[in-house]
PyMOL Python script that loads the backbone (N, CA, C, O; Angstrom):
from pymol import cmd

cmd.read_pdbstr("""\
ATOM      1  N   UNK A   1      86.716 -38.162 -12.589  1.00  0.00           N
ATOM      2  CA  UNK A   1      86.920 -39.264 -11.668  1.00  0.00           C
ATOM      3  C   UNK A   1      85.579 -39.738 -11.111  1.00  0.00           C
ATOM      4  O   UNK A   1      85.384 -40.933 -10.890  1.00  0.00           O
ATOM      5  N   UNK A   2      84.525 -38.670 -10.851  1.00  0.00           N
ATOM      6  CA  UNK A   2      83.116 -39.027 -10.537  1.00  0.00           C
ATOM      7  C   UNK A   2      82.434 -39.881 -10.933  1.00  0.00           C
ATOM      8  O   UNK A   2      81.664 -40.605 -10.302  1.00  0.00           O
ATOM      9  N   UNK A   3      82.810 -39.842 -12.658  1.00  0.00           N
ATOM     10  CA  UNK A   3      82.212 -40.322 -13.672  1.00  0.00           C
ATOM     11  C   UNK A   3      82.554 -42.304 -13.410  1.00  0.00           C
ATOM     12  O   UNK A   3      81.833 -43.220 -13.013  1.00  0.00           O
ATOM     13  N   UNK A   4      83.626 -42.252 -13.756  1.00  0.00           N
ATOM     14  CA  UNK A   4      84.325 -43.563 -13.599  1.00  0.00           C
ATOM     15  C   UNK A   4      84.281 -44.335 -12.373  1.00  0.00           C
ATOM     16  O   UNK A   4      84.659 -45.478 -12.118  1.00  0.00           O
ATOM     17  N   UNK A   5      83.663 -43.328 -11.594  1.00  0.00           N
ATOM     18  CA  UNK A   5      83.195 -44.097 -10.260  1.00  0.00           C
ATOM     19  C   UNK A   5      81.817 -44.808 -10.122  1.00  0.00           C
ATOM     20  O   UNK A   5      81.492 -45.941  -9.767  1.00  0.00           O
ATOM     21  N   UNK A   6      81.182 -43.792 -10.509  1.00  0.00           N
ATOM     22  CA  UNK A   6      79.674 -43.806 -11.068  1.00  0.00           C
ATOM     23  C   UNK A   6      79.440 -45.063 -12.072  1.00  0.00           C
ATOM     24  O   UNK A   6      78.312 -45.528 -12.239  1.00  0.00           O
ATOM     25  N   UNK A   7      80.540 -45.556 -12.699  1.00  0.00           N
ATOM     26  CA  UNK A   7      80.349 -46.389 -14.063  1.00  0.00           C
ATOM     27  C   UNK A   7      80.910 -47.535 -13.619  1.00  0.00           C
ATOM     28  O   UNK A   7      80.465 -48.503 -14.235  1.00  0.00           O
ATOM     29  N   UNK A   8      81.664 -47.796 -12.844  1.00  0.00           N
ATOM     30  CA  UNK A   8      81.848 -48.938 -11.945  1.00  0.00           C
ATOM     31  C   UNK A   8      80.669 -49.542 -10.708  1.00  0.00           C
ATOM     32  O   UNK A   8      80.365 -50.675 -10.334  1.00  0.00           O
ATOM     33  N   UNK A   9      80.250 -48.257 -10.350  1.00  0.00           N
ATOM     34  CA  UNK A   9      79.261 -48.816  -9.408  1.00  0.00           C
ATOM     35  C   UNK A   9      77.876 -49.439  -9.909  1.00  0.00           C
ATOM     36  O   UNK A   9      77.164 -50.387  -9.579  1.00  0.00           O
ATOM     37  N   UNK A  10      77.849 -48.145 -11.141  1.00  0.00           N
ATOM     38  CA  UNK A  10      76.503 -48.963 -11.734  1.00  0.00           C
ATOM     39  C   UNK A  10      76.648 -50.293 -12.439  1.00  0.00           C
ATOM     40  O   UNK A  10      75.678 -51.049 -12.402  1.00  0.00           O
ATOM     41  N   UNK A  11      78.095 -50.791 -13.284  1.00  0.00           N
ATOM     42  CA  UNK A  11      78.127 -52.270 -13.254  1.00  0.00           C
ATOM     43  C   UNK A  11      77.904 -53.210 -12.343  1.00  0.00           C
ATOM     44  O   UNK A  11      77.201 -54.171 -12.655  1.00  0.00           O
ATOM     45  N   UNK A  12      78.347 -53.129 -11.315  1.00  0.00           N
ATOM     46  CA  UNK A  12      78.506 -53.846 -10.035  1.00  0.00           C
ATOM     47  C   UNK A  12      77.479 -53.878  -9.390  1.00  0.00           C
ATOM     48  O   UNK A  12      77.493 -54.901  -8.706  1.00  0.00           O
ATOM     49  N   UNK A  13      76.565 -53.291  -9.232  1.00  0.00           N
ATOM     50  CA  UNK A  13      75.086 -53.513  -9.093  1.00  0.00           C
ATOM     51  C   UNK A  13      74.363 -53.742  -9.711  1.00  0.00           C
ATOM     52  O   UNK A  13      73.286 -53.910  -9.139  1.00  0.00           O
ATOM     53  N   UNK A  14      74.343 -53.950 -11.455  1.00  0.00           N
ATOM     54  CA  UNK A  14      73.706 -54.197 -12.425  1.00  0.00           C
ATOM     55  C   UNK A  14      73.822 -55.952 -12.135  1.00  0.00           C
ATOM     56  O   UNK A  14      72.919 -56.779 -12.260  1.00  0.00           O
ATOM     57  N   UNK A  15      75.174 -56.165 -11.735  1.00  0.00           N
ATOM     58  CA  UNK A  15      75.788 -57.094 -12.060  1.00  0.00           C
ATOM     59  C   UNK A  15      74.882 -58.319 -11.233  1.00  0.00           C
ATOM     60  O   UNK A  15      74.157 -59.265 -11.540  1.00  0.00           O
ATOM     61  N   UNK A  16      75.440 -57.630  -9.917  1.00  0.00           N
ATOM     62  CA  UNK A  16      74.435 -57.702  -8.861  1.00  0.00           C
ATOM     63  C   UNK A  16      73.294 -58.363  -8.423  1.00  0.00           C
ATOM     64  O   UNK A  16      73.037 -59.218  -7.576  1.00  0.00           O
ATOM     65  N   UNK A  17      72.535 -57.551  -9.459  1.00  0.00           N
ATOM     66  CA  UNK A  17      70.925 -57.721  -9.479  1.00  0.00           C
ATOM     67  C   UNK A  17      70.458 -58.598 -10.545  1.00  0.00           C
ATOM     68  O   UNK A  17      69.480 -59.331 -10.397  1.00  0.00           O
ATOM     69  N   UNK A  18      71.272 -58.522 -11.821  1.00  0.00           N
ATOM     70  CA  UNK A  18      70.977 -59.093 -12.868  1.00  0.00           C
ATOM     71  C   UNK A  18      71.152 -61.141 -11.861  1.00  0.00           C
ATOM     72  O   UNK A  18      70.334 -62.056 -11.762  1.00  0.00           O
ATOM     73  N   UNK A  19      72.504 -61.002 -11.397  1.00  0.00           N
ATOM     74  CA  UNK A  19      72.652 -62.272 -10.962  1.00  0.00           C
ATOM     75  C   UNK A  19      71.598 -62.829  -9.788  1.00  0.00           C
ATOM     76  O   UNK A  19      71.519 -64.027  -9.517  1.00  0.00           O
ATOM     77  N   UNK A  20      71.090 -62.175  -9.369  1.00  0.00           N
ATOM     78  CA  UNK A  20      70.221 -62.509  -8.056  1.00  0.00           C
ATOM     79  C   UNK A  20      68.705 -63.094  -8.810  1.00  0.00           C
ATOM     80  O   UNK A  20      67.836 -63.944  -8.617  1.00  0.00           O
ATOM     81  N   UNK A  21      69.000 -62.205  -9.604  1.00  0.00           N
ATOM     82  CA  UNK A  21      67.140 -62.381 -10.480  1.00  0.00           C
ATOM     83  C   UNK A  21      67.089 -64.158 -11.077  1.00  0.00           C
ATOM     84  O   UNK A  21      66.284 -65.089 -11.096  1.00  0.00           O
ATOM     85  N   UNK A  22      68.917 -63.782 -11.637  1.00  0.00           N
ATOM     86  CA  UNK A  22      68.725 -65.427 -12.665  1.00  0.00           C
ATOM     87  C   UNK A  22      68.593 -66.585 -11.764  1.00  0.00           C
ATOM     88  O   UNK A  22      68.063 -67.640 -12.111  1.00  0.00           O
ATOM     89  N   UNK A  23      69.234 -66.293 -10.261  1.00  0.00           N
ATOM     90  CA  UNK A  23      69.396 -67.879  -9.333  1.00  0.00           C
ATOM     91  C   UNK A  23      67.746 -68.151  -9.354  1.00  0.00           C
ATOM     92  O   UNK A  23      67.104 -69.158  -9.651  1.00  0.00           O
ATOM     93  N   UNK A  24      67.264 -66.587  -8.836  1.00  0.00           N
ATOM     94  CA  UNK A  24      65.723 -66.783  -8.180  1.00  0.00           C
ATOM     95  C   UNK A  24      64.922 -67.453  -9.468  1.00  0.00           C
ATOM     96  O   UNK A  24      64.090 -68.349  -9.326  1.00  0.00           O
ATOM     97  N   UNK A  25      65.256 -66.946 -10.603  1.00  0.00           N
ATOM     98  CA  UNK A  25      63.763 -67.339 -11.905  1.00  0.00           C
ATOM     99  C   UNK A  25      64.428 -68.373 -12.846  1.00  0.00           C
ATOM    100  O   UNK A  25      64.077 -68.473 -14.022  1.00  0.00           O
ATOM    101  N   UNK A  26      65.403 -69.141 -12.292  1.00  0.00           N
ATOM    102  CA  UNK A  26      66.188 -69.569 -13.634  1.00  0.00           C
ATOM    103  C   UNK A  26      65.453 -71.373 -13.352  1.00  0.00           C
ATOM    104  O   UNK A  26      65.115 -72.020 -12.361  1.00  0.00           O
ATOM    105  N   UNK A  27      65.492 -71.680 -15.259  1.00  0.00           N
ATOM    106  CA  UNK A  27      64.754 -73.252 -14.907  1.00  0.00           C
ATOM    107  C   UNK A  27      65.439 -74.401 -14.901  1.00  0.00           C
ATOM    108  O   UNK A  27      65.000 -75.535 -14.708  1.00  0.00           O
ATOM    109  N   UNK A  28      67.209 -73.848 -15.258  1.00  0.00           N
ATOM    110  CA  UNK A  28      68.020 -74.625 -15.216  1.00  0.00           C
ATOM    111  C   UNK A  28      68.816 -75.570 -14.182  1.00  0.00           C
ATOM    112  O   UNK A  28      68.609 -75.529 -12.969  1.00  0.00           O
ATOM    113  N   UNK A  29      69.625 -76.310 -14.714  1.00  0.00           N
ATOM    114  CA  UNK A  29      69.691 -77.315 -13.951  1.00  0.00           C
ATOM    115  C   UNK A  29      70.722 -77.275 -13.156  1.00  0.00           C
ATOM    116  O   UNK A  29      71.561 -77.056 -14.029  1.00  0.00           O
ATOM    117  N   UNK A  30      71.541 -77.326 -11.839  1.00  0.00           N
ATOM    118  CA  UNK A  30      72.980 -76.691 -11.428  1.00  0.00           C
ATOM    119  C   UNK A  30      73.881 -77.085 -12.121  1.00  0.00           C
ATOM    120  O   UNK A  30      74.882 -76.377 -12.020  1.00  0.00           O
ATOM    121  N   UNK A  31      73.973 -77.912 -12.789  1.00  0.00           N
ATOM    122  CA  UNK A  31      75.501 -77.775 -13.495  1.00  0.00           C
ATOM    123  C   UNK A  31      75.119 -76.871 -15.209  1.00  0.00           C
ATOM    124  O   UNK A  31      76.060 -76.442 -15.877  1.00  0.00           O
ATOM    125  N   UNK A  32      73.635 -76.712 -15.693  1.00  0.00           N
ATOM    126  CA  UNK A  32      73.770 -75.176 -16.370  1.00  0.00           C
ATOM    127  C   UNK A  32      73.621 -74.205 -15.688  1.00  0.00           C
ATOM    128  O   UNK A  32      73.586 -73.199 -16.397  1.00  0.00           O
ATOM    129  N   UNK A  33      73.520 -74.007 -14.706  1.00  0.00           N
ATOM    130  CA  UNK A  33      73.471 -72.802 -13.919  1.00  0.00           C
ATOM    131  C   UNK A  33      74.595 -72.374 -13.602  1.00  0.00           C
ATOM    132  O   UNK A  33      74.886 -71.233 -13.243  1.00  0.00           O
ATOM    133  N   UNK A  34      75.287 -73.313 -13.730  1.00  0.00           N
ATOM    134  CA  UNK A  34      76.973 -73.197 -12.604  1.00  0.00           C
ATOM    135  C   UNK A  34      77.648 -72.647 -14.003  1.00  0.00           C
ATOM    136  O   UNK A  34      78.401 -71.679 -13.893  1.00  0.00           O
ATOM    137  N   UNK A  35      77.446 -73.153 -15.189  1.00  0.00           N
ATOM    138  CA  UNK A  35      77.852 -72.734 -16.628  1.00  0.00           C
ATOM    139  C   UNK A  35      77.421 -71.036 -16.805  1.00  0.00           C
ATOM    140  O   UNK A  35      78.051 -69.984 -16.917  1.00  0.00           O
ATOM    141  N   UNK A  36      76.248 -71.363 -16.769  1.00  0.00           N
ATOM    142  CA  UNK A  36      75.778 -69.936 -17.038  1.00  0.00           C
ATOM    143  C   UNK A  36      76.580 -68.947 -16.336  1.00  0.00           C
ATOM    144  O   UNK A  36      77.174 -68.018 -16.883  1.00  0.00           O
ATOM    145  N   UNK A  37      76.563 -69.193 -15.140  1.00  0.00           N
ATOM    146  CA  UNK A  37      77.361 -68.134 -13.888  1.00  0.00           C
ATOM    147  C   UNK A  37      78.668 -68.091 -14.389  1.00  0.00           C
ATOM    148  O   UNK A  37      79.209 -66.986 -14.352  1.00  0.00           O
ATOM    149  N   UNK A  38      79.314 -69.045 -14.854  1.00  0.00           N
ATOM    150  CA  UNK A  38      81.061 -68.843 -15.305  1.00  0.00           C
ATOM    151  C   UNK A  38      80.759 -67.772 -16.469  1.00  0.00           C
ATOM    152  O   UNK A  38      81.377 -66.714 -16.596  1.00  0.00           O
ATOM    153  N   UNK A  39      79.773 -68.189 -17.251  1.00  0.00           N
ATOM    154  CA  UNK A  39      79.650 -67.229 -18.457  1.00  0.00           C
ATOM    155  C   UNK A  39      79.860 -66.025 -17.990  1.00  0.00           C
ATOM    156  O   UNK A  39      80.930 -65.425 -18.092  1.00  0.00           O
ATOM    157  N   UNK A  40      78.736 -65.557 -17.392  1.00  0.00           N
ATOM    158  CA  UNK A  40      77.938 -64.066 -16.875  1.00  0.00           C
ATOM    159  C   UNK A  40      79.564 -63.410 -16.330  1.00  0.00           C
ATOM    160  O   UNK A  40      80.229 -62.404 -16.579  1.00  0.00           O
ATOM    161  N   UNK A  41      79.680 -64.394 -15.631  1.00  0.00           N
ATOM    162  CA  UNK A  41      81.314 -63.795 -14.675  1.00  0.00           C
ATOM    163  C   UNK A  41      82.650 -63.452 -15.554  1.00  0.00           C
ATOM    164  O   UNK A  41      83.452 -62.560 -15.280  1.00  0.00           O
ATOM    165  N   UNK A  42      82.721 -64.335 -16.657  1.00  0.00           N
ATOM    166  CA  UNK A  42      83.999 -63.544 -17.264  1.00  0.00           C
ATOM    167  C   UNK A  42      83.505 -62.884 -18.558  1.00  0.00           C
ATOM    168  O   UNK A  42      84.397 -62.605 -19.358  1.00  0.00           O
ATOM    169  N   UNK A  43      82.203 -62.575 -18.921  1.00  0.00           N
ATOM    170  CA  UNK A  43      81.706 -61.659 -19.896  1.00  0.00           C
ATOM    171  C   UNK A  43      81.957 -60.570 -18.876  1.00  0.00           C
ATOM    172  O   UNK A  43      82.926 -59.921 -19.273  1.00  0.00           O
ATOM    173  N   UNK A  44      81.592 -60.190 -17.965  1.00  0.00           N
ATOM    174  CA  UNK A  44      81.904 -58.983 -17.106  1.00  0.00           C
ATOM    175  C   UNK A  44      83.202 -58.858 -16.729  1.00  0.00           C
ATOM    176  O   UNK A  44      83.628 -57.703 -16.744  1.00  0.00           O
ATOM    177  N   UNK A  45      83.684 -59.406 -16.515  1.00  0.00           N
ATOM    178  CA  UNK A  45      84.914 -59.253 -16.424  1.00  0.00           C
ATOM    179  C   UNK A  45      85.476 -58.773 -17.263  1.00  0.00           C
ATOM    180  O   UNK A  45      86.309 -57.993 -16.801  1.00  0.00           O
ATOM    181  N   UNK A  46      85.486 -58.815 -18.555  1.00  0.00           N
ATOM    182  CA  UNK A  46      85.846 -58.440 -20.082  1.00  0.00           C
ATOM    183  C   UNK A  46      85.596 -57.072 -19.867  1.00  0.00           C
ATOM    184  O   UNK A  46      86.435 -56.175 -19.781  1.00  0.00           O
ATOM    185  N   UNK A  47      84.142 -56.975 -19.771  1.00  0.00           N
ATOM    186  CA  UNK A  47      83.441 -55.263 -19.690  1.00  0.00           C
ATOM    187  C   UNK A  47      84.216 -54.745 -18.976  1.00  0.00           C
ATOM    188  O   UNK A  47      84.912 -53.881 -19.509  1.00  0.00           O
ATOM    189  N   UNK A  48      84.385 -54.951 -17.885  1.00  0.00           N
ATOM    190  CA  UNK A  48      85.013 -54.043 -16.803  1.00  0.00           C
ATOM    191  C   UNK A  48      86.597 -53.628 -17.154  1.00  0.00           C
ATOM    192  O   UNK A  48      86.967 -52.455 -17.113  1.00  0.00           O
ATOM    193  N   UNK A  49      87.520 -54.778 -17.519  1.00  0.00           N
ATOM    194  CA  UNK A  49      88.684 -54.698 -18.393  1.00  0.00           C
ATOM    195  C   UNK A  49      88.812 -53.603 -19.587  1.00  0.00           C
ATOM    196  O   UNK A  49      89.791 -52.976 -19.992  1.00  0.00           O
ATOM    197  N   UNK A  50      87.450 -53.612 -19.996  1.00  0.00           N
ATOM    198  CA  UNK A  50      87.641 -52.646 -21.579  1.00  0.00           C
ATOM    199  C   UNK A  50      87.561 -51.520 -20.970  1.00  0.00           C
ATOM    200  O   UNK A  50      88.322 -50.576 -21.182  1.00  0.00           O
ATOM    201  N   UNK A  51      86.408 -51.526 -19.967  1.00  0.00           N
ATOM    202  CA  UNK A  51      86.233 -50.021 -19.585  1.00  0.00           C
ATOM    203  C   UNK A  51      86.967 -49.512 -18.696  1.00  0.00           C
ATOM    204  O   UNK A  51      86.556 -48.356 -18.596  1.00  0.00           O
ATOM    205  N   UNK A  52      87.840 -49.665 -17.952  1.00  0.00           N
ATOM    206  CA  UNK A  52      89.439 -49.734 -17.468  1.00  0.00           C
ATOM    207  C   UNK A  52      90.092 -49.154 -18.560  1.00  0.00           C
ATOM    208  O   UNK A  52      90.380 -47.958 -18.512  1.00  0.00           O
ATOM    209  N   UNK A  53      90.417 -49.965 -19.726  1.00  0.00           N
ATOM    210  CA  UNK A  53      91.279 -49.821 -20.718  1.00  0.00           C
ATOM    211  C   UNK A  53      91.038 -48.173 -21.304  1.00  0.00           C
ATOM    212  O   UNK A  53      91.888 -47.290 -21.422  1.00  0.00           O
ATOM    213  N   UNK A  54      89.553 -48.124 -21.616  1.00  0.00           N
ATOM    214  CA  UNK A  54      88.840 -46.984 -22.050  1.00  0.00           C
ATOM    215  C   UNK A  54      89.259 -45.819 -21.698  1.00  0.00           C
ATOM    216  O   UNK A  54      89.521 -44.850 -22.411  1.00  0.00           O
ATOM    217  N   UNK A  55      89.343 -45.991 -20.068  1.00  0.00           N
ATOM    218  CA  UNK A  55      88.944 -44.703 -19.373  1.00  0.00           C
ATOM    219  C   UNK A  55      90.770 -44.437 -19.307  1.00  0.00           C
ATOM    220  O   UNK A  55      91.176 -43.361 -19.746  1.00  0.00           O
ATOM    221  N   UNK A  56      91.499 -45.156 -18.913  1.00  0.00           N
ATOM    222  CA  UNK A  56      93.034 -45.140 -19.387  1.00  0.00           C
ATOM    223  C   UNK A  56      93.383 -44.204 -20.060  1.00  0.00           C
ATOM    224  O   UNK A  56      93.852 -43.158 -19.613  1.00  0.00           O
ATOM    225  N   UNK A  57      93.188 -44.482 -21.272  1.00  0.00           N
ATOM    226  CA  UNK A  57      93.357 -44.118 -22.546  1.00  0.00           C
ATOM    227  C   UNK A  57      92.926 -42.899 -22.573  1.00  0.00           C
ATOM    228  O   UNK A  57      93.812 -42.192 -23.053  1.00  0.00           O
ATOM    229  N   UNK A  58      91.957 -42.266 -22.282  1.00  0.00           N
ATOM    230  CA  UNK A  58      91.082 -40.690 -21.914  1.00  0.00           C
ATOM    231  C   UNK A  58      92.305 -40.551 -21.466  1.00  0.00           C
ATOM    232  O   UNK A  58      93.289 -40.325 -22.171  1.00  0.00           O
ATOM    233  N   UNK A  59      92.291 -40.696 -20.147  1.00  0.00           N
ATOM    234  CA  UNK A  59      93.123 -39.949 -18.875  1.00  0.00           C
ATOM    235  C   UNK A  59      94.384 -39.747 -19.646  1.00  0.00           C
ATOM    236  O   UNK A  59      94.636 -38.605 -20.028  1.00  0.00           O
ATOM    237  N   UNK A  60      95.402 -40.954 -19.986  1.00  0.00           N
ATOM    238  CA  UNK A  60      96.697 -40.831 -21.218  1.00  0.00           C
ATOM    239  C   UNK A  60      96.521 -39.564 -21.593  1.00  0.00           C
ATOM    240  O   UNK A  60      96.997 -38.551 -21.080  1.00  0.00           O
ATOM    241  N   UNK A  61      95.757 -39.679 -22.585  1.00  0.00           N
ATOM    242  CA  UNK A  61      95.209 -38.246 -23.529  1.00  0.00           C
ATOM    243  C   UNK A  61      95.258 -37.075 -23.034  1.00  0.00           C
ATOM    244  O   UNK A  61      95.940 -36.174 -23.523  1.00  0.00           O
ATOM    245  N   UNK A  62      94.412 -36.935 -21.822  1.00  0.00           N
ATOM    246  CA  UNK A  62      93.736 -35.748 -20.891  1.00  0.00           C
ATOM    247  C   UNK A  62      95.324 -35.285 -20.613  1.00  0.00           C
ATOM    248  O   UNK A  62      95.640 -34.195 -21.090  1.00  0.00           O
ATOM    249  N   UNK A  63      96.483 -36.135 -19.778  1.00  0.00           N
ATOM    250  CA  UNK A  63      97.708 -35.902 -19.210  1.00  0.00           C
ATOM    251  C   UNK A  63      98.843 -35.364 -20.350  1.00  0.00           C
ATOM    252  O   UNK A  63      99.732 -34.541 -20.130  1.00  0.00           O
ATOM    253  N   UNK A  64      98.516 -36.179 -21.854  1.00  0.00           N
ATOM    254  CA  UNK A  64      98.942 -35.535 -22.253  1.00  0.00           C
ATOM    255  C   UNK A  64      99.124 -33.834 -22.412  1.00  0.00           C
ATOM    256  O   UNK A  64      99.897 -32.992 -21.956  1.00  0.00           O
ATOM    257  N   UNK A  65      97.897 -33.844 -23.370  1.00  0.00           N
ATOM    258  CA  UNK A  65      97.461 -32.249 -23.417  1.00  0.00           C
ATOM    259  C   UNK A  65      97.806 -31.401 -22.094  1.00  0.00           C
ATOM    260  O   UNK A  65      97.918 -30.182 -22.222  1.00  0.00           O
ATOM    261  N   UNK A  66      97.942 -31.865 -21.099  1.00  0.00           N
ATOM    262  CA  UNK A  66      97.900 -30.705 -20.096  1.00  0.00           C
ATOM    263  C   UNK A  66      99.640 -30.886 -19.843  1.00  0.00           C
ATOM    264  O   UNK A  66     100.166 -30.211 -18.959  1.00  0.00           O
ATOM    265  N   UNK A  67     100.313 -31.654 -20.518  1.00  0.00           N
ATOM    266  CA  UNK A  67     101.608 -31.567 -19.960  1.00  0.00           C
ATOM    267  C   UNK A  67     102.222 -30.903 -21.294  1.00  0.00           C
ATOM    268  O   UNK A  67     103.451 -30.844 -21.325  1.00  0.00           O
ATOM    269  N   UNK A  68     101.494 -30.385 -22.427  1.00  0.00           N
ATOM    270  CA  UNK A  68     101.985 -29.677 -23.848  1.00  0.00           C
ATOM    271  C   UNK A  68     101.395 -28.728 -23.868  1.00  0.00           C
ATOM    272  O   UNK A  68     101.266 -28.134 -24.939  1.00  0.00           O
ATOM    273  N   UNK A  69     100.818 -28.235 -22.686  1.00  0.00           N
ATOM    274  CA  UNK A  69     100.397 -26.892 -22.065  1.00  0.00           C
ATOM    275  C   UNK A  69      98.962 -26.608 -23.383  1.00  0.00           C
ATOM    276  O   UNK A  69      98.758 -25.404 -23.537  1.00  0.00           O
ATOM    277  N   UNK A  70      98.202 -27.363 -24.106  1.00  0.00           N
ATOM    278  CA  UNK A  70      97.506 -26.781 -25.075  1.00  0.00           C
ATOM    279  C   UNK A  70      96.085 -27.118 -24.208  1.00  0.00           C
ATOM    280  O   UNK A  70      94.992 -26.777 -24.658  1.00  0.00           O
TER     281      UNK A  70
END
""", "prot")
cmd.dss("prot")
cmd.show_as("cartoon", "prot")
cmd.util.cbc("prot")
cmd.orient("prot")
């Protein structure tokens, strides 16, 4: 559970920072900027979805095995 906490937080501050850097250095114009940002926002969104899905799927697994006593 540490883990998956840890892996959310470090997106979310990646996310974060990555976005703060592009407003500050970016040469674009606001309506590509405003593009770009929709981009950035549901490409992460995706990530975060899979890795949701991912970690699911472990846990599924993990619950299995421990409920077939092996």
């Amino acid at each position: 559970m540490k883990k998956t906490c840890s892996l959310f937080t470090g997106l979310f501050v990646g996310a974060l920072v990555s976005s703060a850097l592009v407003l500050l250095l970016t040469p674009w114009s606001g309506e590509e900027l405003q593009e770009n940002i929709k981009d950035f926002a549901n490409n992460f969104q995706e990530e975060v979805r899979q890795a949701a899905a991912e970690k699911r799927q472990e846990l599924e697994q993990e619950l299995a095995q421990l409920r077939s006593g092996k």
